[in-house]
N, C-alpha and C positions, 0 to 999 in steps of 0.2 A: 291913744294913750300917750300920754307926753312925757318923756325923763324924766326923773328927779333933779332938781333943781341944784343940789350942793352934793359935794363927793368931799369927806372931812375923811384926815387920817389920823389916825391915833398911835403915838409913839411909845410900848407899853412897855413895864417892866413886872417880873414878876420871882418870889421865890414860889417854884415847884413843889418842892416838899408836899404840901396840902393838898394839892389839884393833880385830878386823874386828867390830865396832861390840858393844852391848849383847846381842842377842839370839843364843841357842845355835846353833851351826854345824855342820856334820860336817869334819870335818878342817882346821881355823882357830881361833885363840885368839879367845877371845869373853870379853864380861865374864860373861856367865851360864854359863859353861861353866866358866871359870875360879873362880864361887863355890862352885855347883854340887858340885864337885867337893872343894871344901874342906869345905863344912857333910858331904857324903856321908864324908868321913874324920872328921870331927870327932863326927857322930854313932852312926855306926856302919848307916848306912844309906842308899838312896838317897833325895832328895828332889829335888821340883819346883817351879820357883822361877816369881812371876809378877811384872811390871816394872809402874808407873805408868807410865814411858816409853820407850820402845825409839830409842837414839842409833845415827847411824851412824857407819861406819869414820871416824875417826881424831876424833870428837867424846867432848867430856870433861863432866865432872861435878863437881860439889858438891856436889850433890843430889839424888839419884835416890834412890828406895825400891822395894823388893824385899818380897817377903813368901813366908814358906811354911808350910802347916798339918801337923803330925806329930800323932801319937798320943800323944808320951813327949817328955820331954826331960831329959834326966839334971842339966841346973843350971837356975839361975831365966834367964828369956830376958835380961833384962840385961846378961848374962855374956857370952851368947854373944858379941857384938863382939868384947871382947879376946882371944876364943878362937880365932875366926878368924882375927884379925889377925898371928898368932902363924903361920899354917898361909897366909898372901896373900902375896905379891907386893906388891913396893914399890909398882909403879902401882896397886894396887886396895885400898882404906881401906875397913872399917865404921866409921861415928862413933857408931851408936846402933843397938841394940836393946831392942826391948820388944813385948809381948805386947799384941794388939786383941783386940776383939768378934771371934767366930765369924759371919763370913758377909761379912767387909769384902775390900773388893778392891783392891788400890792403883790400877790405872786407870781404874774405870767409877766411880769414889767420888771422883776428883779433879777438882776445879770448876776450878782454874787452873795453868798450870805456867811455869815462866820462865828464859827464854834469855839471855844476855848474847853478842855478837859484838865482835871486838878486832881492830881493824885495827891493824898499827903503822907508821908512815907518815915513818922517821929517811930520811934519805937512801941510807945504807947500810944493811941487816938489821944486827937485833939480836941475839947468842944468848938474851941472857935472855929473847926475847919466841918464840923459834923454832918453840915447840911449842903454845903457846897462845891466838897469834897471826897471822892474814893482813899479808902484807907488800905496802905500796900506797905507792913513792914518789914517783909524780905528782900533784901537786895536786888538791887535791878544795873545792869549797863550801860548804862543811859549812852555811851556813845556808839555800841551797836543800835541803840534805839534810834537814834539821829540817823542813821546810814539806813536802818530798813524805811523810816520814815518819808526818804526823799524818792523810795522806791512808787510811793503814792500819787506822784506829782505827774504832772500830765493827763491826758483821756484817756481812762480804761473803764470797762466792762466789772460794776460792781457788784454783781449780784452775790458774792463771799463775803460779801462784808455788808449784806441787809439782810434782813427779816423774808423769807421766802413766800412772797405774794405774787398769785397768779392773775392777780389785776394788773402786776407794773408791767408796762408797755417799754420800758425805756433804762435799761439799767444805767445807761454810761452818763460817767458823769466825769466833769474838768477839777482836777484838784489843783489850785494856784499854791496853796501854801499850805508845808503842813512842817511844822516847826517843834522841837520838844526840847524845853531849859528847866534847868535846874538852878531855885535859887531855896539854897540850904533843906528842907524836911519838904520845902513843896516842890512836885512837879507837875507842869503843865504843858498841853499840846493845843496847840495854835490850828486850826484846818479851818481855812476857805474854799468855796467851792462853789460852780453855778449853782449848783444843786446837789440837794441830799436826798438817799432813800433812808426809810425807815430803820434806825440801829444801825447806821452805816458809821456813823464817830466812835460809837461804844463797841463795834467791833474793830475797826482802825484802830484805837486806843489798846484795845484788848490784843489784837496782833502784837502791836509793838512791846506789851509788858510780857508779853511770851518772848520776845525775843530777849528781851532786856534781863528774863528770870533765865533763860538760857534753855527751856523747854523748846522752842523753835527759835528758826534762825532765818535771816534775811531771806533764804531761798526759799522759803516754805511762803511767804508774801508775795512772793515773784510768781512762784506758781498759781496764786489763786487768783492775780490779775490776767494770769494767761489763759485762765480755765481749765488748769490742771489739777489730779488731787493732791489734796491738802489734809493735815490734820485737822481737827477744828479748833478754830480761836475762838480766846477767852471772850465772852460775851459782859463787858463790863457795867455797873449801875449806872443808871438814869443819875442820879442825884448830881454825879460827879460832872455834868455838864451844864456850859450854859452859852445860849443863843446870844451872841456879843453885836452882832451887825447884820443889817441887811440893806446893799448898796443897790440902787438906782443910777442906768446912763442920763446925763444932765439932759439929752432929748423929751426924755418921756413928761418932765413937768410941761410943756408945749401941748397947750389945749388940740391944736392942730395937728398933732400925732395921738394925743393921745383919746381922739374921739372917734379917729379911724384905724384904731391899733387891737381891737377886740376879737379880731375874728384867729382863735387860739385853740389850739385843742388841749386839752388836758392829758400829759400823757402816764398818768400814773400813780407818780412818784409819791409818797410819805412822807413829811422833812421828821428831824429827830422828837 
């Protein structure tokens, strides 16, 4: 049996809101169900689609890629985007497509991916902010929040700050950045990372607004990267997040890595 001939990646964007999160469902609007289904009329075939990162209910995107290998494709992969886009749904955008290396993976190939969190903090809700924003109008510190924040940086052992699954194999994870400004009624928290567990941003986020409301304090953070007890943190909404990037090392487009770069275990993890 011989490879598939084309490995196409798909640059997606998506509002949340709607979709009971990224990955395919039985009986529930999904973004992979909902493309799924588009590229399968589009090309005249079923196809199989695979995520760099899998968002949950009601989390959105800028940036998420998709990929899937066929045999044939009737135009240059290019194309494809505006053809979908024609056959999507307003909440779901392709902004790129194009053709990889034979043997690349969008998730075991991505060294970083990054989240942005949006609190909006008017006195009243805003509609403009209703869907892509947590609404928080009690005071917050925002500059204890900066100082617990950097508590997150480097490699530690996240299992206090994900969803308690006894499949993940690998709680630790590399946070490069984790940043929180203030620009007037919005605030937003920046976090990169190789990798994400499940509710790992919305409880990060949710740490930091405990500190910020004055309920815990930077040491209660410290503790739960060390595996000591903790109170619990505020477990914050889905809605308020969105998947902004997902960076690739300039090696892996090299057909010649990436056709003998497969042999990976999966070790777990949930992205948000």
């Amino acid at each position: 049996m011989t490879a598939p001939k084309h490995s196409v990646i798909l640059v997606v964007q998506y509002d949340g809101t709607e979709f009971y999160g990224s990955q395919i469902q039985p009986g529930v609007r999904t973004v992979q169900g909902t493309l799924t289904d588009a590229l399968s009329e589009t090309l005249g075939f079923t196809v199989r689609l695979l995520f760099a990162s899998r968002t949950d209910r009601g989390v959105h995107a800028t940036h998420n890629v998709a990929m899937l290998t066929v045999d044939r494709l009737p135009f240059a992969a290019e194309k494809l985007a505006d053809v979908l886009n024609d056959r999507l749904p307003r909440d779901l955008v392709v902004v790129d497509s194009r053709e990889v290396p034979r043997g690349f993976h969008p998730r075991y190939f991505a060294d970083r991916r990054e989240y942005v969190y949006r609190i909006f903090r008017g006195v009243r809700p805003d509609i403009r902010y209703s869907r892509f924003a947590a609404y928080h109008p009690q005071p917050l510190d925002v500059s204890a929040m900066k100082l617990a924040a950097e508590l997150f940086l480097g490699e530690h052992d996240f299992t206090e700050f994900s969803c308690r699954d006894k499949a993940l194999k690998n709680p630790v994870c590399t946070v490069h950045r984790c940043e929180v400004e203030e620009r007037r009624k919005l605030l937003t928290v920046a976090v990169s990372a190789t990798r994400f567990l499940r509710r790992m941003v919305c409880l990060m986020v949710g740490a930091l607004v405990d500190v910020g409301s004055g309920r815990l304090t930077p040491v209660h953070v410290a503790d739960a990267l060390s595996g000591k007890e903790h109170p619990a943190f505020t477990n914050m909404p889905g809605h308020g997040l969105t998947l902004t990037g997902v960076n690739y090392p300039e090696h892996v487009w090299y057909g010649s890595f990436a056709e003998g770069a497969l042999d990976v275990e999966d070790n777990g993890d949930d992205d948000e």
